[in-house]
C-alpha positions as CSV (number, residue, x, y, z in Angstrom):
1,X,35.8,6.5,7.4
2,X,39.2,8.0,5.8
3,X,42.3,6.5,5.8
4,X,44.0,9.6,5.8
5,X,43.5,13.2,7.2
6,X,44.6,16.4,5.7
7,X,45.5,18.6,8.4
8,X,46.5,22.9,7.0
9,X,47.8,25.2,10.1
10,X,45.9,28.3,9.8
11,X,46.8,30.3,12.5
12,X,50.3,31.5,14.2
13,X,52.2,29.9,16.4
14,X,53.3,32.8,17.7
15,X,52.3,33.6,21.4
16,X,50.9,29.7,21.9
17,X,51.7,27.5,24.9
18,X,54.4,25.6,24.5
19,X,52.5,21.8,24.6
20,X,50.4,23.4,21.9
21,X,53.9,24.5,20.0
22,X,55.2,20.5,20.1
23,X,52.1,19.0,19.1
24,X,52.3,21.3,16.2
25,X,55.7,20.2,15.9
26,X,54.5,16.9,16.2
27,X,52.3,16.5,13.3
28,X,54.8,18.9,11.1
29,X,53.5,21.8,11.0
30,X,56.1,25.0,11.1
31,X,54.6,27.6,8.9
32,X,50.9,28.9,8.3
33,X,49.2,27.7,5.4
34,X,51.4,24.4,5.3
35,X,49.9,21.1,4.6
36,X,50.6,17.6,5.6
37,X,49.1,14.4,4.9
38,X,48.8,11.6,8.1
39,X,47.1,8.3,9.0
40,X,43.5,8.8,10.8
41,X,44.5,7.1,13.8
42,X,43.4,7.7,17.5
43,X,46.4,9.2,18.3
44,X,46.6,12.0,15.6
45,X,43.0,13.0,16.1
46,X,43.8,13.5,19.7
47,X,46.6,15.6,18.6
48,X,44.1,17.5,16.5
49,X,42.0,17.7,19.2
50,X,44.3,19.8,21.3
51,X,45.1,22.6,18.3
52,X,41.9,22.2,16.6
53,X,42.1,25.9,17.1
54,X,44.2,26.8,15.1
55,X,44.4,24.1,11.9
56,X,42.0,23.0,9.4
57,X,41.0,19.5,8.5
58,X,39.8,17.5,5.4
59,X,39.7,14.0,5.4
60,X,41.5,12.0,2.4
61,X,40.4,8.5,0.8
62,X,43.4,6.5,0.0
63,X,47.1,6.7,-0.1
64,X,47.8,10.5,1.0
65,X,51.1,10.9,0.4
66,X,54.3,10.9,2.6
């Protein structure tokens, strides 16, 4: 299994619920076509889960980044 996950928003924000707004928010995602690099934890696939909609994911071997 990874250790890290690369997660890319894809898709607007714009005219989403707002739970779906904060757990974009959460992961740190503001604009389309932004990257970040997090831990593969329970908790951040869950968050995934609920936009999976709307980002893209690769999984990452090693250290990720920040």
């Amino acid at each position: 299994m990874a250790t890290h996950v690369s997660i890319i928003l894809r898709k607007s924000m714009i005219g989403r619920r707002s739970h779906q707004r904060r757990v974009l928010a959460g992961l740190g995602l503001r604009r389309i076509d932004q990257s970040v690099v997090r831990a593969d934890t329970p908790t951040i696939r869950g968050m995934i889960a609920k936009v999976s909609h709307l980002v893209e994911v690769r999984e990452v071997e090693g250290q990720g980044g920040a």
